[in-house]
N, C-alpha and C positions, 0 to 999 in steps of 0.2 A: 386423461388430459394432463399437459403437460404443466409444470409452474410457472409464477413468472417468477420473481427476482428478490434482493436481500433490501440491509440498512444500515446505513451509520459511515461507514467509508465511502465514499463518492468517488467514481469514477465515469467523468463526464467523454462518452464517446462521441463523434463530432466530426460530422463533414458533411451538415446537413443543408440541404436548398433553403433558401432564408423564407420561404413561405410554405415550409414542410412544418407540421405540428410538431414539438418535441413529446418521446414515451421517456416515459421514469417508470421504474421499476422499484420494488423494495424486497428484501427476501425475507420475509418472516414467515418460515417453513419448518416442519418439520424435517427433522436432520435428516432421518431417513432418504423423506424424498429429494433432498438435496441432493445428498450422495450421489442417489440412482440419477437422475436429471442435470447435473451441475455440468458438465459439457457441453450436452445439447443446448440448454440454454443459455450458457456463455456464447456457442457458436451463434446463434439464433439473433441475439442480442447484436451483437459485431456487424451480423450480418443486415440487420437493421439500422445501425446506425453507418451505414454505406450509404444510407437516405434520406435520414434524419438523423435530430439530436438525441440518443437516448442517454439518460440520467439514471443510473444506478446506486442505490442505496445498500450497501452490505455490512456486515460486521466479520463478512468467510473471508480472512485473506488468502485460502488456496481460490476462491472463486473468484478472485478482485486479481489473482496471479494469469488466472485462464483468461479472463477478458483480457490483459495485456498482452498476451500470446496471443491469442488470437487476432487481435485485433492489430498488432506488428507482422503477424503472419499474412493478414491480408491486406494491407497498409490501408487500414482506418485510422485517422487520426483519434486523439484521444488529451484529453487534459485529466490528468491524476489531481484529487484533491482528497482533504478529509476533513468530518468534523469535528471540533474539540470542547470541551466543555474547561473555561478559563475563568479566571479571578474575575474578570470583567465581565462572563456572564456564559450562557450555554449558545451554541449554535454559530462560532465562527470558525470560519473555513479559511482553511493553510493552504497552499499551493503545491501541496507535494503530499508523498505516501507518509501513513504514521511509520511506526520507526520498525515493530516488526518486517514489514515491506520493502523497507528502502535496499538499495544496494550498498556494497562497503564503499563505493565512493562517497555516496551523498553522506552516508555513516560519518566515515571521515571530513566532512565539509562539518556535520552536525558539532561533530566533538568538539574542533576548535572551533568553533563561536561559544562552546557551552565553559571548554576553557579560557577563553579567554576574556567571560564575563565572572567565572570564579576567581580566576587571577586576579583580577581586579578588587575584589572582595576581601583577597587575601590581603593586596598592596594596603588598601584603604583600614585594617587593621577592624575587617570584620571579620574576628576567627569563629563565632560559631555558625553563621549563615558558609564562609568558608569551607569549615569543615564536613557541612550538610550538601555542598557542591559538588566538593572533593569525592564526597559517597557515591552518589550519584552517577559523577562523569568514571567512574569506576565499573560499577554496572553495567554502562554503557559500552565502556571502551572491550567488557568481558565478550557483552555478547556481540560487539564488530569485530572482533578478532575471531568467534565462533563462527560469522559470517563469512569473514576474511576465509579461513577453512574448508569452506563447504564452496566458493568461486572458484580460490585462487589451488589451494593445493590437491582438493578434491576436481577440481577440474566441472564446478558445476552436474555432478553423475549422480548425487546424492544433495537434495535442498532441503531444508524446511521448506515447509506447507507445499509439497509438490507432491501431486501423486505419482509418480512412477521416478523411477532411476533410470539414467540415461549410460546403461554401462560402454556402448559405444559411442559416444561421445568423445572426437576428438580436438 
């Protein structure tokens, strides 16, 4: 028998008859079977919510990667979300991939809002919250450029969390 699904990153598929029941899924599986099965039931998944809503819970972002493929592969729509645990409390949900996930554009869109709320930190003549910003949007900016890499000059052939290399890829 086969599994069903993960948790913690949401990726809500969606192009369901409004009086279709919604499936959620969660994947708390052993890796193993993950591994072996993570395909099949990203396909499986896709291919259910061609009819309903499925709501999938993961923390795999190469599994949260196949559902997005797949599901552009076969134009299921799809709303990307995640959940975060914040200052104000656990369990609210952002409108977009967390940040391993994203692409170097959104990367880029992140940055500067992330700079341009430390700038402001800086103007205002808060150097040590400043400084803990500065670190930060540093980190950031390392691994968008590592991104940057693996799209732009790699030619997408080679990804994180993807399993296979696309050597012919043009």
């Amino acid at each position: 028998m086969k599994p069903d699904v993960y948790q913690s990153q949401r990726s809500l598929l969606n192009s369901a008859p409004p009086m279709t029941a919604p499936a959620s899924y969660s994947t708390i599986l052993c890796h193993r079977l993950t591994i072996k099965w993570r395909d099949d039931v990203a396909r499986r998944l896709v291919k259910e919510a061609a009819t309903r809503q499925v709501i999938v819970f993961t923390h795999d972002i190469v599994f949260l990667l196949l559902l997005q493929k797949f599901s552009d592969e076969q134009s299921v729509g799809r709303v990307d979300q995640h959940v975060r645990k914040l200052a104000n409390g656990a369990g609210v949900c952002e409108e977009e991939l967390p940040w391993p996930a994203l692409s170097v554009k959104r990367r880029i869109g992140h940055l500067n809002n992330e700079w341009q709320a430390a700038d402001k930190l800086f103007r205002t003549a808060q150097q040590t919250a400043s400084e803990k910003e500065a670190s930060v949007l540093y980190g950031l900016l390392r691994e968008a450029w590592e991104r940057g890499l693996e799209e732009v000059l790699l030619g997408k052939v080679v990804e994180r969390f993807r399993q296979e290399s696309k050597p012919s890829r043009s």
